[in-house]
DSSP file (Angstrom, degrees, kcal/mol; ACC not computed):
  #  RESIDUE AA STRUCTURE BP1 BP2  ACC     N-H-->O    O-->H-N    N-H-->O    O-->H-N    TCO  KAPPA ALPHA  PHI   PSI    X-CA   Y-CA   Z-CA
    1    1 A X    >         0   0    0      0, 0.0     3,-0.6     0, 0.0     4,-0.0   0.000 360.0 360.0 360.0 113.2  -65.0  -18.0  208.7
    2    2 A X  T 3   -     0   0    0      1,-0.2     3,-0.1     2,-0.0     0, 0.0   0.903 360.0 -47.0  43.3  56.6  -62.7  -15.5  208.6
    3    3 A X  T 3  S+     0   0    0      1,-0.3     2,-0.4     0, 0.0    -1,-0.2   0.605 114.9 121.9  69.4   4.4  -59.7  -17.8  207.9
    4    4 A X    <   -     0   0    0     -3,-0.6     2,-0.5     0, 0.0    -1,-0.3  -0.765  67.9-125.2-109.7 133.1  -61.1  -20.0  210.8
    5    5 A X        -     0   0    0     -2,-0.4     2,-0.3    -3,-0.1    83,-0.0  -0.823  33.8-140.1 -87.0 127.8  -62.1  -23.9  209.9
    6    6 A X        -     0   0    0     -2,-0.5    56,-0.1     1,-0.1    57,-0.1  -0.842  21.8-172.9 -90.0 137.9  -65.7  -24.2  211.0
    7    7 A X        -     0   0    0     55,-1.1     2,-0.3    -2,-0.3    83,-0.2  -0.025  20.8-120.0-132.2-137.9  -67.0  -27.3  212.7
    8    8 A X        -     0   0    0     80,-0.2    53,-0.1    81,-0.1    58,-0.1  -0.968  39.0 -94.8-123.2 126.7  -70.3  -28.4  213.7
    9    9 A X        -     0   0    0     51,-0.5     3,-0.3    56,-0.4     2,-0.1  -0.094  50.2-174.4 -36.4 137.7  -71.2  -29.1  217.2
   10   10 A X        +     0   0    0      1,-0.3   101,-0.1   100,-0.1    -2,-0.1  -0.378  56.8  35.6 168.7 120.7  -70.8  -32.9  218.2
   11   11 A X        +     0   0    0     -2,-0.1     2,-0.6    99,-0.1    -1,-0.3  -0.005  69.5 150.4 -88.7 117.6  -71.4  -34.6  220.5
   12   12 A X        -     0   0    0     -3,-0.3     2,-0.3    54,-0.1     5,-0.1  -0.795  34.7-148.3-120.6 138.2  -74.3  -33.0  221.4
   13   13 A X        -     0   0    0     -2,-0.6     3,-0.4     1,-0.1   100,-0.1  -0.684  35.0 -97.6 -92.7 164.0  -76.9  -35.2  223.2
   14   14 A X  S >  S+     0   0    0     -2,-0.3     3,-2.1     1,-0.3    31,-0.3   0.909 119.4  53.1 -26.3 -91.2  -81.3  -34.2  222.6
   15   15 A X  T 3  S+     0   0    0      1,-0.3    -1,-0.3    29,-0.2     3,-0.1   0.683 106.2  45.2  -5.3 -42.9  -81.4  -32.3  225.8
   16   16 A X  T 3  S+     0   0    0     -3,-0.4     2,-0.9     1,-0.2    -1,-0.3   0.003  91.1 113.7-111.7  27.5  -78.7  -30.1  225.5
   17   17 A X    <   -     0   0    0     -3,-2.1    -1,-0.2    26,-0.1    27,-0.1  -0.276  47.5-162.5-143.4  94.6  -79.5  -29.1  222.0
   18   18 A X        +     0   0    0     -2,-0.9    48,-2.5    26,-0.1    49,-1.9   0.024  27.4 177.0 -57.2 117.1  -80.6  -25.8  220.7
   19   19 A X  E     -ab  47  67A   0     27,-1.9    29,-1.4    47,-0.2     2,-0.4  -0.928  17.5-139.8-129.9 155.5  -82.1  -26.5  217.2
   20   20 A X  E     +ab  48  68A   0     47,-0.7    49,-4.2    -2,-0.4     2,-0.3  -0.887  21.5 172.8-130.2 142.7  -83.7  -24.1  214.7
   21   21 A X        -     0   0    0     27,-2.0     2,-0.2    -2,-0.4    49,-0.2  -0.958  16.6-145.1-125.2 133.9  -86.5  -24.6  212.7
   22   22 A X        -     0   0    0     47,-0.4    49,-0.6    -2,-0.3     2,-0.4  -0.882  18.2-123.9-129.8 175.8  -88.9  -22.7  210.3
   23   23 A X        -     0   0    0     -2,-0.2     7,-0.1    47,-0.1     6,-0.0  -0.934  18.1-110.3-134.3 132.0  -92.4  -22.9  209.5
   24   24 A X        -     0   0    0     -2,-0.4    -1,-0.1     2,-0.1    48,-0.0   0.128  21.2-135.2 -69.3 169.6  -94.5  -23.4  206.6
   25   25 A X  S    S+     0   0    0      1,-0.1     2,-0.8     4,-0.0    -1,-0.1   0.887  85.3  92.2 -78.4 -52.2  -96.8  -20.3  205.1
   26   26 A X  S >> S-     0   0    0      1,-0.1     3,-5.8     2,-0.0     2,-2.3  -0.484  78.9-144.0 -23.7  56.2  -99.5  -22.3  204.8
   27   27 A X  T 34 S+     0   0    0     -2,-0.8    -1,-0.1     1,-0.3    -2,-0.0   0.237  95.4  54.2 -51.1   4.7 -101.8  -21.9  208.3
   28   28 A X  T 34 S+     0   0    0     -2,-2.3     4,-0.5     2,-0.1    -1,-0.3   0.537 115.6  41.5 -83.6 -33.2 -102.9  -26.2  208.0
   29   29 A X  T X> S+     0   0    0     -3,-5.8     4,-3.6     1,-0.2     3,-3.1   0.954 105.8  51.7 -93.0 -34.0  -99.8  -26.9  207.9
   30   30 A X  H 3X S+     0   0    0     -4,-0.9     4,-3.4     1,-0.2    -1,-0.2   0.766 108.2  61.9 -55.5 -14.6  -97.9  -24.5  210.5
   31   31 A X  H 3> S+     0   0    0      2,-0.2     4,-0.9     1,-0.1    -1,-0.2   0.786 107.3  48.7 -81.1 -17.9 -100.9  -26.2  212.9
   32   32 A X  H <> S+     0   0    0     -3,-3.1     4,-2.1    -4,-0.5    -2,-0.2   0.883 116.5  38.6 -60.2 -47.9  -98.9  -29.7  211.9
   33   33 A X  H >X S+     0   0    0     -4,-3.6     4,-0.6     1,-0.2     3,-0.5   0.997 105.5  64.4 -59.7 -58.6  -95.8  -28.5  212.6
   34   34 A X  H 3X S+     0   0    0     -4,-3.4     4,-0.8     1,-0.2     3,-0.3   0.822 102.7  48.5 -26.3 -47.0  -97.1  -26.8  215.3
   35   35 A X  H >X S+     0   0    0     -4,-0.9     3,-2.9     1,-0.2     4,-2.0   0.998 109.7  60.6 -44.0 -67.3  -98.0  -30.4  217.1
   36   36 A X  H << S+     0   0    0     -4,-2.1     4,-0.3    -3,-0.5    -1,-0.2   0.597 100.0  42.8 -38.8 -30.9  -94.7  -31.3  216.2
   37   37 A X  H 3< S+     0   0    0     -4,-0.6    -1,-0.3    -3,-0.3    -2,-0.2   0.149 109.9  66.4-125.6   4.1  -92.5  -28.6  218.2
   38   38 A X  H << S+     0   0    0     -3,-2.9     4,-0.4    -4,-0.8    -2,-0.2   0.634 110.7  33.4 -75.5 -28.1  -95.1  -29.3  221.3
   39   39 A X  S  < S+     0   0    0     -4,-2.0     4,-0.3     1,-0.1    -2,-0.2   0.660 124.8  43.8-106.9  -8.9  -93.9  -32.8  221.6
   40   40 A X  S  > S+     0   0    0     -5,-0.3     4,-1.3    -4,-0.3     3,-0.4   0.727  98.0  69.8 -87.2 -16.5  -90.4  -31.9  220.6
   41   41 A X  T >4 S+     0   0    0      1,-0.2     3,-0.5     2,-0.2    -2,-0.1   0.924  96.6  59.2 -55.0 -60.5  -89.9  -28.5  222.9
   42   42 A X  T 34 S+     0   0    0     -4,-0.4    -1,-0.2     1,-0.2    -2,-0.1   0.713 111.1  47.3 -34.6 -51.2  -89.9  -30.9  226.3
   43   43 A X  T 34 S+     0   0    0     -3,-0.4    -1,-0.2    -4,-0.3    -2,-0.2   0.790 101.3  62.4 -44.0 -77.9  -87.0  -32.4  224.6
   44   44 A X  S << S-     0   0    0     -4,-1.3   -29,-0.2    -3,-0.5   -26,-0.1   0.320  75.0-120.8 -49.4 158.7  -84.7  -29.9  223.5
   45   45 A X  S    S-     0   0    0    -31,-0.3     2,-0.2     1,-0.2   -29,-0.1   0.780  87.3 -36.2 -66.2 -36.9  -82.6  -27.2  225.2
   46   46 A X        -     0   0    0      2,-0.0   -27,-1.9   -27,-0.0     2,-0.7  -0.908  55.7-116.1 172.6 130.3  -84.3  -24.3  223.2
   47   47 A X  E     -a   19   0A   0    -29,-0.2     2,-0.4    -2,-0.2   -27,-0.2  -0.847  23.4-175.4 -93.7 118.0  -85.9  -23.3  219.8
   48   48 A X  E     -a   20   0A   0    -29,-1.4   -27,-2.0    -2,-0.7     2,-0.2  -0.884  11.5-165.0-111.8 143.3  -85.0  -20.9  217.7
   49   49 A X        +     0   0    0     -2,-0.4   -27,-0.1   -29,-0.2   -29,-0.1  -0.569  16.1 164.2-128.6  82.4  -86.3  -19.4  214.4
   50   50 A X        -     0   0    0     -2,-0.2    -1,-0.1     1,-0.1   -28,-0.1   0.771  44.9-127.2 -77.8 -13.4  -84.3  -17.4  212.2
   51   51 A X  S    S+     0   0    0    -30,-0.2     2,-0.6     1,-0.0    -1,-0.1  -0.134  80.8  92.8 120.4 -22.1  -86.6  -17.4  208.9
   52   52 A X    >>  -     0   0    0      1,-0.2     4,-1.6     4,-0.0     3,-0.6  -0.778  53.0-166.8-107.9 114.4  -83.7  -18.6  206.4
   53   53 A X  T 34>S+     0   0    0     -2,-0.6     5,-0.5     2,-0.2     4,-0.3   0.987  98.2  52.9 -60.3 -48.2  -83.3  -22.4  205.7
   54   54 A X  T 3>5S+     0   0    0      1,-0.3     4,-1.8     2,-0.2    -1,-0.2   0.777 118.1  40.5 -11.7 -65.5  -79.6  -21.4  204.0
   55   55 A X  T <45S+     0   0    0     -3,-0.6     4,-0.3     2,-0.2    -1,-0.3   0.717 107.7  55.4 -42.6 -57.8  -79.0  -19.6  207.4
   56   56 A X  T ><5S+     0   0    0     -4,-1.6     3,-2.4     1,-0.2     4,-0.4   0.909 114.2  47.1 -73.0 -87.9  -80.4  -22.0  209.7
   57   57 A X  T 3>5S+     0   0    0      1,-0.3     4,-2.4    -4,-0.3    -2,-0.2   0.421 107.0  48.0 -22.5 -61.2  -78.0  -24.4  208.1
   58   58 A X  H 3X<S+     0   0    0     -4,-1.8     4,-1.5    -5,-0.5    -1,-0.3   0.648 109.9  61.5 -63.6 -12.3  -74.7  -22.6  208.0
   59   59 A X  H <>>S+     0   0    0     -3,-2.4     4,-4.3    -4,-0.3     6,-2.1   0.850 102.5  45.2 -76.5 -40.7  -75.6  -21.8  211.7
   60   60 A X  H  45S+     0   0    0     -4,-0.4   -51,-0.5     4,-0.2    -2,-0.2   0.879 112.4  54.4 -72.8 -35.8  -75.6  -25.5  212.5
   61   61 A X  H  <5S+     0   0    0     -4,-2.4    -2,-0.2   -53,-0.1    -1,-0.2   0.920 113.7  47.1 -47.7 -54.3  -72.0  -25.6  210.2
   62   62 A X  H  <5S-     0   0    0     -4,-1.5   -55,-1.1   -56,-0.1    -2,-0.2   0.949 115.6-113.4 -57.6 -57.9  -70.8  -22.6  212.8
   63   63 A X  T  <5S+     0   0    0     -4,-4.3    -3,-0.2     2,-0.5   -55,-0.1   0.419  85.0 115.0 124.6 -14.7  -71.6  -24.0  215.7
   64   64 A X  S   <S+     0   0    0     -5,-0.7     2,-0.3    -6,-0.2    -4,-0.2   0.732  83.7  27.9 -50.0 -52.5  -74.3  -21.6  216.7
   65   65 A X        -     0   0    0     -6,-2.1    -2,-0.5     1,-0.1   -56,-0.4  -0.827  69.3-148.5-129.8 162.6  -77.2  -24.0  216.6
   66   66 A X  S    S+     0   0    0    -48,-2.5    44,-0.7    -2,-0.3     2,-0.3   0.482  80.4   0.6-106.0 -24.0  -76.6  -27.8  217.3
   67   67 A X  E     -b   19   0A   0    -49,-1.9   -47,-0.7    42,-0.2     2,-0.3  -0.893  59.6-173.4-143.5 170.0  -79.6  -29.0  214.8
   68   68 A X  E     -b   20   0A   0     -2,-0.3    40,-1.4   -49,-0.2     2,-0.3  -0.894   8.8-175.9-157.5 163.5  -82.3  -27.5  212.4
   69   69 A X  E     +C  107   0B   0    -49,-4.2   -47,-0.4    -2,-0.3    38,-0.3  -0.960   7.4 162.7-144.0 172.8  -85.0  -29.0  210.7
   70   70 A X  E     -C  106   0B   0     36,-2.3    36,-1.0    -2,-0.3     3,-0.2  -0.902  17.9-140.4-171.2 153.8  -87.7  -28.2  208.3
   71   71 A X  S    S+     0   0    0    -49,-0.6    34,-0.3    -2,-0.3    33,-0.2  -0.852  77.7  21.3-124.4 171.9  -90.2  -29.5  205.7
   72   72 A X  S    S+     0   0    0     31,-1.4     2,-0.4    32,-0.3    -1,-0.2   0.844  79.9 141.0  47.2  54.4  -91.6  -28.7  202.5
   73   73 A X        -     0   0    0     31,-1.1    -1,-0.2    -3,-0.2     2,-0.1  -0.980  51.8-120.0-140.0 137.9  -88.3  -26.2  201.6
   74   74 A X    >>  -     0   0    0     -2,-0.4     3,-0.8    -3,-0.1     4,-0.6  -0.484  24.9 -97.6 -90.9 160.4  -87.3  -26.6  197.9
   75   75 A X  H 3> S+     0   0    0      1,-0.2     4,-0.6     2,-0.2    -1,-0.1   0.567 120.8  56.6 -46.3 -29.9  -83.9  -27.8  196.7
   76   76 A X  H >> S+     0   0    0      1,-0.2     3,-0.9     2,-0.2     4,-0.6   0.945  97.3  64.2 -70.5 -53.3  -82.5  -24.2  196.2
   77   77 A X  H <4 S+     0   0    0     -3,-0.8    -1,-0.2     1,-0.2    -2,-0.2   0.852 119.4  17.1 -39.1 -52.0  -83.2  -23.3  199.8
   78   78 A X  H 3< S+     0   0    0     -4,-0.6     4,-0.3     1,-0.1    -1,-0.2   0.380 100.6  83.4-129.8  31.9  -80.5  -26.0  201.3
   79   79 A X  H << S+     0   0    0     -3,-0.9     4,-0.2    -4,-0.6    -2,-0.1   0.733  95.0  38.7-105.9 -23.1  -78.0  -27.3  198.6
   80   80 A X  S >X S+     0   0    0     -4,-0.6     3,-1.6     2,-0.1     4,-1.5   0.866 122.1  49.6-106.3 -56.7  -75.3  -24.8  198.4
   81   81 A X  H 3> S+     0   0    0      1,-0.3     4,-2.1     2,-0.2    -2,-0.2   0.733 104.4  58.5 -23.5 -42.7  -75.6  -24.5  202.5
   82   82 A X  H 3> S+     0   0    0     -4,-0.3     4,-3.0     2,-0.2    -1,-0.3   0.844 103.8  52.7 -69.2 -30.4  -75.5  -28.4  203.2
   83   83 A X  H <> S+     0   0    0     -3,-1.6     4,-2.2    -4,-0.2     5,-0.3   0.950 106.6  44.6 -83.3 -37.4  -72.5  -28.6  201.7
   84   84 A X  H  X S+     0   0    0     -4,-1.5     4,-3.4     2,-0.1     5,-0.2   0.987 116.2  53.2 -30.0 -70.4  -71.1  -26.0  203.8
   85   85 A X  H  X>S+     0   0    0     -4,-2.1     5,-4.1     1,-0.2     4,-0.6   0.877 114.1  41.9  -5.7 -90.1  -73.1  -28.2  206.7
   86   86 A X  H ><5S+     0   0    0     -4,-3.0     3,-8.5     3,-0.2    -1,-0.2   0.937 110.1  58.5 -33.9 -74.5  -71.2  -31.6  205.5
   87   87 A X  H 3<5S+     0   0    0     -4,-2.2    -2,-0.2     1,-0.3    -1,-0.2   0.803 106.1  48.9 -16.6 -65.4  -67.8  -29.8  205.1
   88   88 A X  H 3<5S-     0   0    0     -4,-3.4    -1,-0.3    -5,-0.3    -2,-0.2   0.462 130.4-100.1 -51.2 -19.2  -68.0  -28.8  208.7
   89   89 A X  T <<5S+     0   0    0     -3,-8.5    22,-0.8    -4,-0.6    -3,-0.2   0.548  75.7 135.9  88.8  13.6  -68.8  -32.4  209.6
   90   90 A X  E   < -D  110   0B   0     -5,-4.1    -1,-0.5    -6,-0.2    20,-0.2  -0.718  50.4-121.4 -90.7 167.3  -72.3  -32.3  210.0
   91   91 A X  E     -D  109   0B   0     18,-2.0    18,-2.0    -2,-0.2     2,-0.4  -0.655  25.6-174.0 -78.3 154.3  -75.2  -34.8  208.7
   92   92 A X  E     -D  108   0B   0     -2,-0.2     2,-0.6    16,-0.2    16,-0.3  -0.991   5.9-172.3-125.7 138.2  -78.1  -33.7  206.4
   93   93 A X  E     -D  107   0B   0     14,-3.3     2,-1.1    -2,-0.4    14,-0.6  -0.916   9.1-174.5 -99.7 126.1  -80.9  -35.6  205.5
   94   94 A X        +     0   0    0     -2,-0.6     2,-0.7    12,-0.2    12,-0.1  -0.790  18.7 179.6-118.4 120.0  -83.5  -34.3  202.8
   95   95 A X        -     0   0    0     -2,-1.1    10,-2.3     8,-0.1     2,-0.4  -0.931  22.9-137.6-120.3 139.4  -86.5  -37.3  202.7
   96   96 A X  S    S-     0   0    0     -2,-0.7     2,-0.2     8,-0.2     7,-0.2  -0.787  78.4  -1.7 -88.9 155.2  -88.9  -36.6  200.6
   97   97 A X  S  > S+     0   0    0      5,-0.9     4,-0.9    -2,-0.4    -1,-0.2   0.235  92.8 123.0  52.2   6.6  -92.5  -37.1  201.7
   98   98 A X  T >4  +     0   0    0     -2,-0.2     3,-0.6     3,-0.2     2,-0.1   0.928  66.0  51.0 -40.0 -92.6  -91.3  -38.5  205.3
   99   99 A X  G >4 S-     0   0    0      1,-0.3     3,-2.5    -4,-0.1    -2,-0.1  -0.374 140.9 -34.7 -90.0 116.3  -93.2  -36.1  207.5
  100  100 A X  G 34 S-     0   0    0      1,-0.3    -1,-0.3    -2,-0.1    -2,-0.1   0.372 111.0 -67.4  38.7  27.7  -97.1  -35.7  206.8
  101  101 A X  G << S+     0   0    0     -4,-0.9    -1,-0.3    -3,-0.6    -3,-0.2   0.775  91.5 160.0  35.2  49.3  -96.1  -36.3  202.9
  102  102 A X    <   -     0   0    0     -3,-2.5    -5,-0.9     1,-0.2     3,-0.2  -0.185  46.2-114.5 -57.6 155.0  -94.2  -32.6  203.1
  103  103 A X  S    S+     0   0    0      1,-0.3   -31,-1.4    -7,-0.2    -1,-0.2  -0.378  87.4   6.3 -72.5-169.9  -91.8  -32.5  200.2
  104  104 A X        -     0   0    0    -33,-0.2   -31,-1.1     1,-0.1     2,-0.5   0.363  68.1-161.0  51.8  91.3  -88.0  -32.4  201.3
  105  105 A X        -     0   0    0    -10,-2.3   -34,-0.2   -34,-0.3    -1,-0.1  -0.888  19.1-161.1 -88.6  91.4  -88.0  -32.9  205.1
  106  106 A X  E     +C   70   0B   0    -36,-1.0   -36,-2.3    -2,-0.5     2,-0.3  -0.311  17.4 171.8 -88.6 148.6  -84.3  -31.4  205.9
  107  107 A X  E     -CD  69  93B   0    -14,-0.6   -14,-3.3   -38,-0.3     2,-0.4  -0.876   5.0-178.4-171.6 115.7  -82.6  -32.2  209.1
  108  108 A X  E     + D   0  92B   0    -40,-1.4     2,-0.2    -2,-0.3   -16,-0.2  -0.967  17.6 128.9-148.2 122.5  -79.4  -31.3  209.6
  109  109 A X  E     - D   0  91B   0    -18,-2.0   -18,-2.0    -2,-0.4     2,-0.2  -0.790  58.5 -65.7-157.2 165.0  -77.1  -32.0  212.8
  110  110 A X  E >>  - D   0  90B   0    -44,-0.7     4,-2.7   -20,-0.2     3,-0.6  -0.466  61.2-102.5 -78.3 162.8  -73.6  -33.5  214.3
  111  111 A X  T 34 S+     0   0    0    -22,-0.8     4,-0.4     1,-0.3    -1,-0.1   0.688 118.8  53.2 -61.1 -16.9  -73.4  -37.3  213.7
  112  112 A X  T 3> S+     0   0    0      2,-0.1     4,-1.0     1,-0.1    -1,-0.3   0.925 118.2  29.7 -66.5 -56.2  -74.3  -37.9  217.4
  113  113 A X  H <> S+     0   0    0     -3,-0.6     4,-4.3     2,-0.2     5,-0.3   0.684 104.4  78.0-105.8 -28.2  -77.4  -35.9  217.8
  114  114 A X  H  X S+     0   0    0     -4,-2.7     4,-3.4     1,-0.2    -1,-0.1   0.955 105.9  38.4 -51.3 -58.8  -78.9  -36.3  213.5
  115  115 A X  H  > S+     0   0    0     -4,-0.4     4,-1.6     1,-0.2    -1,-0.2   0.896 118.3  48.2 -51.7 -54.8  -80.2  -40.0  214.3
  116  116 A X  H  X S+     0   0    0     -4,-1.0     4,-1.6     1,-0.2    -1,-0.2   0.904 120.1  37.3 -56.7 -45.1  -81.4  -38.9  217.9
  117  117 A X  H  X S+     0   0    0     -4,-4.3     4,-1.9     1,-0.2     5,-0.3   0.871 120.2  51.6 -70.7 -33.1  -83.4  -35.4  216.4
  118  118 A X  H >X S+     0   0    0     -4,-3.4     3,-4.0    -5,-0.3     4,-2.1   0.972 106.1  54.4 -60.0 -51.8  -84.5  -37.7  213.1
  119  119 A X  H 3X S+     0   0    0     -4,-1.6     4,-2.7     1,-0.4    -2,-0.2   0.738 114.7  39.9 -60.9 -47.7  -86.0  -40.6  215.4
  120  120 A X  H 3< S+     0   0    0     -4,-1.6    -1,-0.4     2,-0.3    -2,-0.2   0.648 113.7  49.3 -68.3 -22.6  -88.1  -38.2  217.1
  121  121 A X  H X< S+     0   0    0     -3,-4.0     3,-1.0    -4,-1.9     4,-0.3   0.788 112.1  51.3 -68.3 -31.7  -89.1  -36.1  214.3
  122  122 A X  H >< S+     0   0    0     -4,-2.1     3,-1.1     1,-0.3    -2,-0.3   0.845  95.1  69.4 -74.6 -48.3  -89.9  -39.1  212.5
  123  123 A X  T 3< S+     0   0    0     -4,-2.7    -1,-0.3     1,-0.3    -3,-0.1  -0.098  88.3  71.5 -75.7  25.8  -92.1  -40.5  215.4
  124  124 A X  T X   +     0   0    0     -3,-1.0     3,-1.5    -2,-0.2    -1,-0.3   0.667  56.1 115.2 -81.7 -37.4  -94.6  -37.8  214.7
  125  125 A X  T <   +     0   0    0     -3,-1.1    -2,-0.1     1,-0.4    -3,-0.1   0.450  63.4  72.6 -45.4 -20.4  -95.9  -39.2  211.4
  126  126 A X  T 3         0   0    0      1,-0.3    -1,-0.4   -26,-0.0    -3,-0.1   0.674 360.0 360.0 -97.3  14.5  -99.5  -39.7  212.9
  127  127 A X    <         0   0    0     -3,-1.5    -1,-0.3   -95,-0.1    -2,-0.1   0.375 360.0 360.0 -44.8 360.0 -100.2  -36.4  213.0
């Protein structure tokens, strides 16, 4: 970024770790999510939502956000942006059908804090 090597946060432990998120169109599902970012909020330092997964992503590359996640966001949405993400020395994960059988539930963090943010996303699934 401006001649600058970009890195990812890391280590950043749950607690301490501002993550960004966005939310489906769809008002059944955003009440899923919703569940989801009540039992994760407690967690966290803070939530943010800036509306572009691309964005979110290259933010978590910067160093600006420490995680993001998201479901049901199509391949276009996080592919040329994850690799930034990776470059930088973060993980991404894309699962398909993980999370309430969403498509592509993306999560993308430093290698300390990806496992901690999946486990817990992941421990939603009876919703």
């Amino acid at each position: 970024m401006n001649d600058v090597k970009i890195s990812c946060n890391d280590p950043v432990t749950l607690n301490h770790a501002l993550v960004g998120s966005g939310f489906a169109y769809d008002i059944e599902k955003r009440k899923i999510q919703a569940a989801l970012i009540e039992r994760l909020l407690p967690e966290i330092r803070d939530l943010r939502r800036l509306g572009a997964c691309a964005v979110d992503i290259c933010h978590v590359a910067s160093g600006s956000l420490d995680a993001y996640f998201e479901a049901g966001v199509n391949e276009w949405d996080y592919a040329a942006a994850g690799l930034i993400a990776t470059e930088a020395g973060a993980v991404i994960s894309i699962d398909n059908g993980i999370w309430n059988g969403e498509k592509n539930m993306v999560i993308v963090a430093g290698p300390a804090l990806h496992p901690v943010l999946s486990a817990q996303i992941r421990s939603g699934q009876a919703y």
